[in-house]
Backbone as CSV, one residue per row, in Angstrom:
resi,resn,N_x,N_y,N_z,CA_x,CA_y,CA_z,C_x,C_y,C_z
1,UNK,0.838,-1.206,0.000,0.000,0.000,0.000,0.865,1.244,0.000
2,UNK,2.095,1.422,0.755,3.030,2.415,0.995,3.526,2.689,-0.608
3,UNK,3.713,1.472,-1.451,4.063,1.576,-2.208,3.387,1.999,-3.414
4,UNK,2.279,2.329,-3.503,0.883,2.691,-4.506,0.981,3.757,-3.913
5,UNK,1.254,4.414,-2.997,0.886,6.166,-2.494,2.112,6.545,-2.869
6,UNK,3.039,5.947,-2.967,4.348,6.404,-3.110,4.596,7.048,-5.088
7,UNK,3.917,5.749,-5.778,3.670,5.337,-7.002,2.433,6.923,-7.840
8,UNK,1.585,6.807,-6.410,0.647,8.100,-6.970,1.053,9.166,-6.572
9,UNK,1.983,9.705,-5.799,2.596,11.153,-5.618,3.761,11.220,-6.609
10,UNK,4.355,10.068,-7.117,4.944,10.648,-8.165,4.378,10.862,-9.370
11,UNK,3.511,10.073,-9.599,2.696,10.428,-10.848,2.071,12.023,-10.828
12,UNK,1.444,12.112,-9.883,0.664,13.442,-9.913,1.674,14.195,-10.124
13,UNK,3.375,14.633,-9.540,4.192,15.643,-9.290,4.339,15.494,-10.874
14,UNK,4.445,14.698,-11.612,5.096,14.279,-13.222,4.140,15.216,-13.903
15,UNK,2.541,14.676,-13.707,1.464,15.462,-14.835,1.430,16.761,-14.409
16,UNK,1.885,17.418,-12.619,1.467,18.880,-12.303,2.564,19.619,-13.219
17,UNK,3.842,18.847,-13.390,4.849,19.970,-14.075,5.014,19.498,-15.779
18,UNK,3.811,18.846,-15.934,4.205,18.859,-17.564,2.952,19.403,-17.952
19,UNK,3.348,20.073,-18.947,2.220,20.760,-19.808,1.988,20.804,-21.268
20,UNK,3.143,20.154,-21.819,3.035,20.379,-23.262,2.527,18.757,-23.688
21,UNK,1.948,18.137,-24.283,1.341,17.253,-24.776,2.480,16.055,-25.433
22,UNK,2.760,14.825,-25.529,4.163,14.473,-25.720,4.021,14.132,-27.438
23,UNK,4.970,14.505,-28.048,5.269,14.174,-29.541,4.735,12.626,-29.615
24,UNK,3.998,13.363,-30.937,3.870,11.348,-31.218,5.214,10.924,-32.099
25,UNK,4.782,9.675,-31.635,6.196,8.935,-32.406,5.847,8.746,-33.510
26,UNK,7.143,8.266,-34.228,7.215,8.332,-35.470,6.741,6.801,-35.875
27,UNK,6.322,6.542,-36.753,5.544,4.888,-37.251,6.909,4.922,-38.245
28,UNK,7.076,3.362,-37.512,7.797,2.914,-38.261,7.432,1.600,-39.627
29,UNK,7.453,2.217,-40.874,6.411,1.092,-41.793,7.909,0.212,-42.572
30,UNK,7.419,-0.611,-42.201,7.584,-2.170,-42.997,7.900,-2.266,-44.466
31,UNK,8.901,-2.076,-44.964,9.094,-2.500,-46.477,9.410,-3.885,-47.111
32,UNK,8.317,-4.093,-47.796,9.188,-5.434,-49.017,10.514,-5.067,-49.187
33,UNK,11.104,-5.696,-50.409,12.095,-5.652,-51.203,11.800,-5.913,-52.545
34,UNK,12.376,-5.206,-53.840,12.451,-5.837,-54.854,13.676,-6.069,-56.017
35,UNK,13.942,-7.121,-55.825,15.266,-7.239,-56.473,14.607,-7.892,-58.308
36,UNK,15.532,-6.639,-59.281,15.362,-6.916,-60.580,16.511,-7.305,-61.227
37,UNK,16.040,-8.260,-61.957,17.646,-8.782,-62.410,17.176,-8.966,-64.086
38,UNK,18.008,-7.752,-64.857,17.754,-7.766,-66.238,18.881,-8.333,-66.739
39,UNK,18.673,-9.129,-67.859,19.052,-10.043,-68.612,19.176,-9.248,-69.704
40,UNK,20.664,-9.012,-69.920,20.477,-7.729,-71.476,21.922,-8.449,-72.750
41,UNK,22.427,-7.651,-73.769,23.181,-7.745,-74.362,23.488,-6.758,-75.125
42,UNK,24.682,-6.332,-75.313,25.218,-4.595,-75.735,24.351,-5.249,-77.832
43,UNK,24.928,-6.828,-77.910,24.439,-6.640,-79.298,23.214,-7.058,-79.770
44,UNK,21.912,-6.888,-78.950,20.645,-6.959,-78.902,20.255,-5.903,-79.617
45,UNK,19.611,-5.652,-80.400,18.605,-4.221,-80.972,17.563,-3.966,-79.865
46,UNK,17.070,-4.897,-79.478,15.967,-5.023,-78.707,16.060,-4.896,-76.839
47,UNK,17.454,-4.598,-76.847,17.707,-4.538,-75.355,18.141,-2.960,-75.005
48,UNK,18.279,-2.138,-75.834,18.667,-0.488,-75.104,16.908,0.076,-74.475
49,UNK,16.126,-0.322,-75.265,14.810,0.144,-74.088,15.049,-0.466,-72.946
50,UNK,15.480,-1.560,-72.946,14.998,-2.402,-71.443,16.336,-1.866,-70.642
51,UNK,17.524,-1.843,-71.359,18.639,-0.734,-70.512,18.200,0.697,-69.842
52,UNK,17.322,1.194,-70.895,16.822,2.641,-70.344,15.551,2.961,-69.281
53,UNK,14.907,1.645,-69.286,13.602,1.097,-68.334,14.491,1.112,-66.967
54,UNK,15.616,0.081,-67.444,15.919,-0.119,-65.448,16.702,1.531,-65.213
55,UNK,17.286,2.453,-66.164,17.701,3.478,-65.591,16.569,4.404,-64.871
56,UNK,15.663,4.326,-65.611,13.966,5.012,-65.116,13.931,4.452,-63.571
57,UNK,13.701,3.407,-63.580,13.313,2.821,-62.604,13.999,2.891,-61.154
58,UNK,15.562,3.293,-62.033,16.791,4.008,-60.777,16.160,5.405,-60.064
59,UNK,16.358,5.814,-60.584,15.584,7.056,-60.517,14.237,7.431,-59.983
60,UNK,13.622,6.788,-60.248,11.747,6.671,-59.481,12.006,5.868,-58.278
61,UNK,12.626,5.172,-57.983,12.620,4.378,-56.841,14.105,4.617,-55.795
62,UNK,14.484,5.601,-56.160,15.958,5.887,-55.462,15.846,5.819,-54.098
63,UNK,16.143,5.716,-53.084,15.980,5.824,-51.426,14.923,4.644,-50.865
64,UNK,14.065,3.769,-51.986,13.214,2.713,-51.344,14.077,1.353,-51.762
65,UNK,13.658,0.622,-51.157,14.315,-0.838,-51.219,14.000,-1.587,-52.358
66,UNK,14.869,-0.974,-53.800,14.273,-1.936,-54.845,15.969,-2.198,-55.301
67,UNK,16.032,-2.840,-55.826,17.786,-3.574,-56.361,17.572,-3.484,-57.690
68,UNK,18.118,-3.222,-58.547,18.644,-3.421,-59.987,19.702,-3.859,-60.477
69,UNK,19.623,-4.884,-61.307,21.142,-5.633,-61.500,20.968,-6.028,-63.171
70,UNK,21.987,-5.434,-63.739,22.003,-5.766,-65.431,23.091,-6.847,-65.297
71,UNK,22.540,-8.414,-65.753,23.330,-8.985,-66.453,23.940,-9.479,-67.834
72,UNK,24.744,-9.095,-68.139,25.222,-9.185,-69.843,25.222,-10.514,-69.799
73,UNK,24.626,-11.467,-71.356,24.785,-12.329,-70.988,25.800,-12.673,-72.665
74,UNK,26.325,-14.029,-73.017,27.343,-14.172,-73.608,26.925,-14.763,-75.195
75,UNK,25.721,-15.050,-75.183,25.037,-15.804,-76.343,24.702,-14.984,-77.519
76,UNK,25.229,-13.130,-77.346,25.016,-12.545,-78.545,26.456,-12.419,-79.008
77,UNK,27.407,-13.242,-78.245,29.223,-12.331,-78.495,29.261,-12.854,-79.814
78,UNK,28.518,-13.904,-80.383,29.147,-14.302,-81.976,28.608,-13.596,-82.970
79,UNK,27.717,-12.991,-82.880,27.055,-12.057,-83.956,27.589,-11.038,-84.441
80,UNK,28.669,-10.441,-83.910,28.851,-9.035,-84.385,29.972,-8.375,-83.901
81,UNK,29.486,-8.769,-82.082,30.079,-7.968,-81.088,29.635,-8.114,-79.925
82,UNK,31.106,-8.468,-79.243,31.215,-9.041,-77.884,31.093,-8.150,-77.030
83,UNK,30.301,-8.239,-76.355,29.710,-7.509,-75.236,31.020,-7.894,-74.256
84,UNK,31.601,-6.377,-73.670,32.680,-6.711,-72.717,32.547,-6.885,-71.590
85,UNK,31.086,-7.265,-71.388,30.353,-7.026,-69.870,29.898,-8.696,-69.421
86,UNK,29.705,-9.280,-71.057,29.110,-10.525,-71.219,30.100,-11.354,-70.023
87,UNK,29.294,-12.329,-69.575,29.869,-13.830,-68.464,28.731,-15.219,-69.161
88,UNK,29.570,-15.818,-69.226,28.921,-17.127,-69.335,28.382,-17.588,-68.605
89,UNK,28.165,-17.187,-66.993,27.848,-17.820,-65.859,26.437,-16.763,-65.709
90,UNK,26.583,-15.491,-66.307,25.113,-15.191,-66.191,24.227,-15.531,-67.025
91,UNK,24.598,-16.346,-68.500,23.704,-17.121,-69.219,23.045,-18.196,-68.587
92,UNK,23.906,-18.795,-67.761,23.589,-19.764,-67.056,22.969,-19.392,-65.853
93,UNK,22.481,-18.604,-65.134,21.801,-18.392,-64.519,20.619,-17.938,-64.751
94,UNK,20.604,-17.183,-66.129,19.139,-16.727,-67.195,18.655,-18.312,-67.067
95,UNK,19.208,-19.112,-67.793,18.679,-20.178,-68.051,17.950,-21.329,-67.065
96,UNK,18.743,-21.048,-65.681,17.911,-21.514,-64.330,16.842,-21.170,-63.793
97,UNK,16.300,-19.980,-64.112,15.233,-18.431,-64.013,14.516,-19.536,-65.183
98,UNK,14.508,-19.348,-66.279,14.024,-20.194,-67.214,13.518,-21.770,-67.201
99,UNK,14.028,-22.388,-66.427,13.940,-23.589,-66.112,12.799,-23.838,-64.978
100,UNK,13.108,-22.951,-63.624,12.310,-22.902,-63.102,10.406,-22.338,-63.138
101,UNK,11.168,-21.150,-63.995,9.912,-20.587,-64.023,9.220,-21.107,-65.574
102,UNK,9.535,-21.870,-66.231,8.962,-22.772,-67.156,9.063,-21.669,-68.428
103,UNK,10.028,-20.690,-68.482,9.861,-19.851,-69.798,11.150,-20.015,-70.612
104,UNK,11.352,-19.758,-71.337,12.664,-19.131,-72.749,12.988,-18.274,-72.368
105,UNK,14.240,-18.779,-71.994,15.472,-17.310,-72.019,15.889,-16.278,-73.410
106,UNK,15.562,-14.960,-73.248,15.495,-14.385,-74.152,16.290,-13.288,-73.942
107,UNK,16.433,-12.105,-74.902,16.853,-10.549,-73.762,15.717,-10.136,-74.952
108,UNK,15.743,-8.987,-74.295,15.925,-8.682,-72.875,14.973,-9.185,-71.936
109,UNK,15.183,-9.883,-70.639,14.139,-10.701,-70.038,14.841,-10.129,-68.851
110,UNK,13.428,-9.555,-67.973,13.596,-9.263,-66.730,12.987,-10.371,-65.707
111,UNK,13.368,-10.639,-65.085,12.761,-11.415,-63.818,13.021,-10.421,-62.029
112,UNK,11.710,-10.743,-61.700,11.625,-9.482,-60.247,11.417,-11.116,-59.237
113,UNK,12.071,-10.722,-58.077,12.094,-11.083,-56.921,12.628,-12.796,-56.940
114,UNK,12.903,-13.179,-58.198,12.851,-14.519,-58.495,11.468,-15.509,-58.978
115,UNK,10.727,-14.603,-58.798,9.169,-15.412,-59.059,8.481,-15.280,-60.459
116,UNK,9.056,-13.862,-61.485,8.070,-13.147,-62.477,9.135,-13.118,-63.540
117,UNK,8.449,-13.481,-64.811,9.369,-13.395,-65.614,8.889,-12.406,-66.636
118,UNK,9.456,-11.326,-67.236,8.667,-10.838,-68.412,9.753,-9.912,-69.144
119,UNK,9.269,-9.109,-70.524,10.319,-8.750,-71.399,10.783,-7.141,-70.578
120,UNK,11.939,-7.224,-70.389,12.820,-6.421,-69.402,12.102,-4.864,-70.288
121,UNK,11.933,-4.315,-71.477,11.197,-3.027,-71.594,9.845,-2.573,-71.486
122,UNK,8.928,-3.565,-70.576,7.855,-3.438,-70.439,7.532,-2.762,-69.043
123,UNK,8.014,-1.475,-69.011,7.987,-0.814,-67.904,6.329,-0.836,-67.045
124,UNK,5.321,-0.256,-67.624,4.137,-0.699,-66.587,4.107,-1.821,-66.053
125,UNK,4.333,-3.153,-66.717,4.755,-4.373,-65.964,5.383,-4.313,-64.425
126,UNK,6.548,-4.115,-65.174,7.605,-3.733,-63.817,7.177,-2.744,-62.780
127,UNK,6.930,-1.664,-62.791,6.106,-1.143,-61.768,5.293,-1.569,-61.124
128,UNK,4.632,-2.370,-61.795,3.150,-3.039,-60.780,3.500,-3.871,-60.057
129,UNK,4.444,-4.699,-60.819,5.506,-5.725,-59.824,6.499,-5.166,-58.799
130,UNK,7.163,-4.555,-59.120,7.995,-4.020,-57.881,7.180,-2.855,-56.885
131,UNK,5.787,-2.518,-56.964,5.372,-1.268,-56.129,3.995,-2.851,-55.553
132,UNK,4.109,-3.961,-55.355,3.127,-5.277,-55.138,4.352,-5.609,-54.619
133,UNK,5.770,-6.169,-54.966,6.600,-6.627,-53.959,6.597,-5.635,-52.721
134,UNK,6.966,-4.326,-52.818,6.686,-3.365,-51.942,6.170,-3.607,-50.890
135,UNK,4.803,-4.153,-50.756,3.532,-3.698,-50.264,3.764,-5.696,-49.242
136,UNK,4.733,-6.039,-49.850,4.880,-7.634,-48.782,5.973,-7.361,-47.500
137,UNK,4.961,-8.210,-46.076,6.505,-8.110,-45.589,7.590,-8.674,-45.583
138,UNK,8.238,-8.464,-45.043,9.913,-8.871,-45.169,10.007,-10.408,-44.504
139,UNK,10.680,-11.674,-45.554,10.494,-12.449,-44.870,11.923,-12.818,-43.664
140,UNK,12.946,-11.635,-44.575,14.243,-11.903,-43.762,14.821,-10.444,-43.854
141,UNK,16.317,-10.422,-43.017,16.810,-9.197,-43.402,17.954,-9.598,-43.292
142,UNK,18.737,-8.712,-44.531,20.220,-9.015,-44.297,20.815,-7.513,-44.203
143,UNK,22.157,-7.560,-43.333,23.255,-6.358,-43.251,24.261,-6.760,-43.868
144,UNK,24.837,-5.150,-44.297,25.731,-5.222,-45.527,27.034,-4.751,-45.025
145,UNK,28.164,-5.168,-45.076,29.624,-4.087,-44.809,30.384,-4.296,-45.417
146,UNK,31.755,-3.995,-45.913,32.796,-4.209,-46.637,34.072,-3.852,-45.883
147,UNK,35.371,-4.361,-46.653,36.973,-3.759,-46.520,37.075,-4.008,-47.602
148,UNK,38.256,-3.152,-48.043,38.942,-3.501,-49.382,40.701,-3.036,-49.078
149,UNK,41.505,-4.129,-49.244,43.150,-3.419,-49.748,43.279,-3.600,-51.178
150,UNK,43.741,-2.549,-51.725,43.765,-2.395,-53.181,42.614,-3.089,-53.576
151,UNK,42.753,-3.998,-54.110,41.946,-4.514,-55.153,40.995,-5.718,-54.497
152,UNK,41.514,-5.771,-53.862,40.639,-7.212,-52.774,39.717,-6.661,-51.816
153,UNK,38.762,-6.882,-52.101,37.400,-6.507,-51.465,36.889,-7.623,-50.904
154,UNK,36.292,-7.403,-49.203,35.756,-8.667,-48.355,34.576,-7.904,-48.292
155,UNK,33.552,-8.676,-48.342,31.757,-8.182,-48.424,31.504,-8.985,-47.022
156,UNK,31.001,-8.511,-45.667,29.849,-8.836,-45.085,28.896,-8.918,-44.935
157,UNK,28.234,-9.854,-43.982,26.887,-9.714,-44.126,26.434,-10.268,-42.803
158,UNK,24.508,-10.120,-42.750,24.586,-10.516,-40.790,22.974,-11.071,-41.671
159,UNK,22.431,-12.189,-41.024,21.069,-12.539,-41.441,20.140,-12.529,-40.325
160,UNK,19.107,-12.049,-40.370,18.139,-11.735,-39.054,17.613,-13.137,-39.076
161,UNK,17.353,-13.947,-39.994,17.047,-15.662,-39.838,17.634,-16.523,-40.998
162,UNK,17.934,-18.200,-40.804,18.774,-18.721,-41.243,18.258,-19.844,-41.851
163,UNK,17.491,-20.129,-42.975,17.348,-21.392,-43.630,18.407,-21.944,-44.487
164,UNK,18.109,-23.867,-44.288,19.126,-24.469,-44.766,18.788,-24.068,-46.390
165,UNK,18.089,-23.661,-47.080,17.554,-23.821,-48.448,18.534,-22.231,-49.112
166,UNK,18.625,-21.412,-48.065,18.774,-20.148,-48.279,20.158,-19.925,-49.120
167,UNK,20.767,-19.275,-49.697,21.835,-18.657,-50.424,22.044,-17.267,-50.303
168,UNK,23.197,-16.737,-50.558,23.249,-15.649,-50.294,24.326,-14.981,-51.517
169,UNK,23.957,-14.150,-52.642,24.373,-13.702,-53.555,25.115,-12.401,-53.218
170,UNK,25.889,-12.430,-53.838,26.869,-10.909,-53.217,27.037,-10.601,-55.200
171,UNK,26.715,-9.545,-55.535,27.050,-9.151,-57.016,27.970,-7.561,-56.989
172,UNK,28.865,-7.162,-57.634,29.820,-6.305,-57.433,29.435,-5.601,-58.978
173,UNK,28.707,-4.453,-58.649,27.701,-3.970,-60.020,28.656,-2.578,-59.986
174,UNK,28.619,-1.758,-61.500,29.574,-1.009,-62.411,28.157,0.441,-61.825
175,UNK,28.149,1.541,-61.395,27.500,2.303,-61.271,26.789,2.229,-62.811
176,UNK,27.744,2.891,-63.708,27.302,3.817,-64.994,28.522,2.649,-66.250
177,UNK,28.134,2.452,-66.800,28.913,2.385,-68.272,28.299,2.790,-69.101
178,UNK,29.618,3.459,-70.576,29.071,3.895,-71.864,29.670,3.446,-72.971
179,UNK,29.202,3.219,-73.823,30.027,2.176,-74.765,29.309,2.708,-76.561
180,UNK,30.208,2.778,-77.338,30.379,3.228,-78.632,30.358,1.597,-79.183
181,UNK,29.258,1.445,-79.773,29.263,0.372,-80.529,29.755,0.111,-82.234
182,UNK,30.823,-0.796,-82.303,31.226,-0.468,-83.727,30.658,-1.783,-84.994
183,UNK,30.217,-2.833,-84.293,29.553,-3.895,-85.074,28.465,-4.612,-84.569
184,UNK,27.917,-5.570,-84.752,26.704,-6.305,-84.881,25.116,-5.562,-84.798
185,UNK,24.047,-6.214,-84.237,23.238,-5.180,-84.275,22.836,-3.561,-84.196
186,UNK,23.481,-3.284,-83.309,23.652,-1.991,-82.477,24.990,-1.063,-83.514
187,UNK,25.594,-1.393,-84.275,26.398,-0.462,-84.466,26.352,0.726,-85.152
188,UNK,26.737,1.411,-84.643,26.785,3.056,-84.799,26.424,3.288,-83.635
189,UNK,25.778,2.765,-82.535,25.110,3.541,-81.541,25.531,3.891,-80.240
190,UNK,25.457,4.529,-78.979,26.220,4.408,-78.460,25.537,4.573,-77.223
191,UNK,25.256,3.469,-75.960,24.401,2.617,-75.617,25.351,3.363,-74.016
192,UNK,23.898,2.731,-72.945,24.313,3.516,-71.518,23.933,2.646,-70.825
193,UNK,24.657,2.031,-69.553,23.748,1.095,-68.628,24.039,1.525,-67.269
194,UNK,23.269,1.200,-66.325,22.996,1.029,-64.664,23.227,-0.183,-64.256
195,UNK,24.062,-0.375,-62.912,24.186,-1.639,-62.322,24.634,-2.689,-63.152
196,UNK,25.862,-2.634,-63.812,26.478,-3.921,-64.301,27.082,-4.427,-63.880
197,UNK,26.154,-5.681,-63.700,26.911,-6.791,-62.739,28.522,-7.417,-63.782
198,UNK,29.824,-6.552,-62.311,30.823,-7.269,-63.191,31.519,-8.381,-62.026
199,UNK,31.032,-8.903,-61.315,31.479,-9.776,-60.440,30.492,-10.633,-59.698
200,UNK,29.970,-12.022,-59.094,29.038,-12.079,-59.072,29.233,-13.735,-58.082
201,UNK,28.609,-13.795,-57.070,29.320,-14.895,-56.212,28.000,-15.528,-55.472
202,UNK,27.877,-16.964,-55.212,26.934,-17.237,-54.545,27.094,-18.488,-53.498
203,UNK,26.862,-18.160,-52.164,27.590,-18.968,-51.013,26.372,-19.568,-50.056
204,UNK,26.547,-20.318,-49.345,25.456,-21.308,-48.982,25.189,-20.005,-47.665
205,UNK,24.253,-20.195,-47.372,23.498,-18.907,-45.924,24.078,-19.220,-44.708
206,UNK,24.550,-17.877,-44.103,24.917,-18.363,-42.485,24.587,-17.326,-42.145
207,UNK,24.239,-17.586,-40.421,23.920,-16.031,-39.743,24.437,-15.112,-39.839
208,UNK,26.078,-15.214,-40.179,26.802,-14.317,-40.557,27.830,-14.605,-41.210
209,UNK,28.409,-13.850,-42.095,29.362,-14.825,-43.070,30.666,-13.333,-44.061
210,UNK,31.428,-13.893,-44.556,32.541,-12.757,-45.748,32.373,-13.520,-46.677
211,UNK,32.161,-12.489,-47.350,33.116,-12.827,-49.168,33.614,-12.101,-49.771
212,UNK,34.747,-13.127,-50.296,36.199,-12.461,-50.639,35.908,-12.027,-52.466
213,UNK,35.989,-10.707,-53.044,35.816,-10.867,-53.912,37.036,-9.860,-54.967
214,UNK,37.262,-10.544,-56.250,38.670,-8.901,-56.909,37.978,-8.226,-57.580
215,UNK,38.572,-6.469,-56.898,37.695,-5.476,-57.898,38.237,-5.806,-59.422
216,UNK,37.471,-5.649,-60.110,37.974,-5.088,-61.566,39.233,-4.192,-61.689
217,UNK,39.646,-4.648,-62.628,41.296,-3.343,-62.540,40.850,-2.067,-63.450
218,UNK,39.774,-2.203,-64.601,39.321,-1.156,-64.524,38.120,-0.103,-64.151
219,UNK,37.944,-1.127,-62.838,36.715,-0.282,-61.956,37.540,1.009,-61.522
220,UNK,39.105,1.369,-61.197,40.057,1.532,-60.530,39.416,3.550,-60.887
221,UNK,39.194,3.302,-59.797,38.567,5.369,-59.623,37.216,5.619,-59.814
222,UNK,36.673,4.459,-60.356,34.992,4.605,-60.740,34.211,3.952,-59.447
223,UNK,33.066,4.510,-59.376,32.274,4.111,-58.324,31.615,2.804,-58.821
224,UNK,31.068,2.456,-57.701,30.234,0.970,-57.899,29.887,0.681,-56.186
225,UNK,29.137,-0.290,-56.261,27.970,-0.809,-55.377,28.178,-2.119,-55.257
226,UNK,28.024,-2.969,-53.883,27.664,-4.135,-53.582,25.805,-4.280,-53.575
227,UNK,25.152,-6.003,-54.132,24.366,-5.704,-53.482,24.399,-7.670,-53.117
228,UNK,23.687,-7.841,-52.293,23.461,-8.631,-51.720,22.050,-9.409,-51.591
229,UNK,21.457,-10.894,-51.907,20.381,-10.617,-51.834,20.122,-12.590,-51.375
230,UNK,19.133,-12.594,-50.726,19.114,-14.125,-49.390,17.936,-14.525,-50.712
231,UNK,18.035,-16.073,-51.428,17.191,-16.676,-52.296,16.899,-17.975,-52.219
232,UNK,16.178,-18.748,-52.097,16.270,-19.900,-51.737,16.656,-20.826,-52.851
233,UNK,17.523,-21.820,-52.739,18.557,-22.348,-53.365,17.091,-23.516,-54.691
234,UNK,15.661,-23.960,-53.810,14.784,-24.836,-54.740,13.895,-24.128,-55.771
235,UNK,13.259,-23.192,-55.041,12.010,-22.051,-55.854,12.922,-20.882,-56.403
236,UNK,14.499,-20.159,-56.320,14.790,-18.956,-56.693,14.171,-17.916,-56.095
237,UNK,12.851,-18.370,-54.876,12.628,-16.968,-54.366,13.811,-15.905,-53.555
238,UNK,13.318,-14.783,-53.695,14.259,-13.676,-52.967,13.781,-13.231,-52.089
239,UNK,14.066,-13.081,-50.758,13.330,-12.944,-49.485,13.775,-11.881,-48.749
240,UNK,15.575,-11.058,-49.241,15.677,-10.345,-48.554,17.069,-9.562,-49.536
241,UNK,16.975,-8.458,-49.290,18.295,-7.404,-49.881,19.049,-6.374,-49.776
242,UNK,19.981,-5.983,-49.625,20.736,-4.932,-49.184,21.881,-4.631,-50.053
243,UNK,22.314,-3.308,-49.767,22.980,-2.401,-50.639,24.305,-1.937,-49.875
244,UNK,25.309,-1.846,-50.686,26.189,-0.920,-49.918,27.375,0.052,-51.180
245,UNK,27.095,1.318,-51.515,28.064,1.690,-52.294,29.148,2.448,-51.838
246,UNK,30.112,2.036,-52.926,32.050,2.183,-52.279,32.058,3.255,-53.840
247,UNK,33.489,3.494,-53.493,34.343,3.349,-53.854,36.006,2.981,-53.648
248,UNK,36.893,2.882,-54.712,37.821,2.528,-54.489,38.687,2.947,-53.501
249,UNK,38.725,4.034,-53.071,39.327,4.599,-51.936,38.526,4.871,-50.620
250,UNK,36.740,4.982,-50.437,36.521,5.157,-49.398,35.243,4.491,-49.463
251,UNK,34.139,4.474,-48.127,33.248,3.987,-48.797,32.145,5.357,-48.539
252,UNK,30.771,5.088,-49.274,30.415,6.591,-49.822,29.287,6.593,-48.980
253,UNK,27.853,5.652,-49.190,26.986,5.796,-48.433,26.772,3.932,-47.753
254,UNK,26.153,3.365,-46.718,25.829,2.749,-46.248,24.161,2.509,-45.715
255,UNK,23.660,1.556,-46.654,22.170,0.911,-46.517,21.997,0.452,-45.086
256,UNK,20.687,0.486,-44.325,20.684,-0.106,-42.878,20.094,-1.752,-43.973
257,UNK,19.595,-1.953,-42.777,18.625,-3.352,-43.337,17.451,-2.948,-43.133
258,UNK,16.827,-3.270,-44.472,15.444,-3.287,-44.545,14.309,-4.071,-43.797
């Protein structure tokens, strides 16, 4: 009882000397993620819209949690002109996207979150899809950090939960490239991309984990971005993603986790 009178004279002394009404707090809202992974080729005719879609899409969605990742892939290098961006290992990953999701690998072919497949310049598409991933919650979260000496870059990461199915992709994407095309489809033209994936690594999930990855020698003064993204190794879903952009000498801004 001593202790309830004790409990109500401090309360009363608290409300007699406050008078101003207390700030409401701030709501904190819940974001999806949406990670886009375009499937392009410098000697496509049909792939500079879908290059200029994901730059749009940089831009409209800057500061919210959406990922963009251009992969060159290697199946146009005999036509004309070798895409210097092209990897054989991202054909082969078009083609797993394809497999799973029961479609033809094509370019330009965008696929969002791992689940949707459709032609990478069909921008209303993509919006409806990435502003609907948006609107899901988060089924995981990952944190992002880095070191780099010279050229050797270690990527961290921290997972808020840990399935055995899970993977964890670390891609080492080109801010900006511009390129003067002198043969195959495209030539004469002179073509612009966002997020080119030029490095690209994928390691089984742990609560927390590094990867060791080499910058490009001629990334050497140009900016670029890690991004990171948790997928499950049977369905290709993507459950969680994070960002972190460097550069070669310092690092510039730092993503929390979504």
């Amino acid at each position: 009882m001593k202790n309830l009178i004790i409990t109500a004279a401090i309360a009363s002394l608290f409300l007699s000397a406050s008078f101003k009404p207390a700030a409401p707090r701030k709501q904190i809202v819940l974001m999806g993620a949406a990670v886009v992974e375009l499937f392009t080729s410098e000697g496509c005719s049909s792939c500079p819209p879908a290059d200029e879609a994901l730059a749009r899409l940089a831009k409209e969605y800057a500061g919210k949690p959406v990922y963009l990742l251009s992969f060159h892939v290697d199946y146009w290098d005999k036509l004309g002109w070798k895409d210097p961006y092209s990897n054989p290992d991202y054909t082969d990953r078009q083609k797993a996207y394809a497999k799973q999701l029961n479609a033809q690998a094509y370019t330009p072919q965008a696929i969002v979150n791992g689940k949707k497949e459709l032609i990478g310049s069909q921008s209303g598409t993509l919006h409806n899809l990435i502003n609907a991933s948006l609107k899901i919650m988060p089924e995981n979260a990952i944190s992002v950090g880095a070191s780099f000496q010279n050229l050797a870059l270690t990527a961290t990461y921290k997972l808020h939960s840990v399935d055995d199915n899970d993977l964890v992709n670390v891609a080492l994407v080109q801010d900006h490239a511009t390129d003067r095309i002198s043969a195959g489809e495209n030539k004469g033209a002179t073509l612009s991309h966002i997020n080119v994936v030029r490095v690209f690594k994928t390691v089984k999930s742990k609560q927390s984990g590094e990867i060791k990855l080499d910058i490009p020698k001629d990334l050497s003064g140009k900016p670029f971005k890690l991004i990171l993204y948790v997928q499950n190794k049977n369905d290709l879903h993507i459950t969680a993603a994070n960002t972190m952009s460097l550069s070669p000498t310092r690092v510039i801004t730092v993503s929390k986790s979504k």
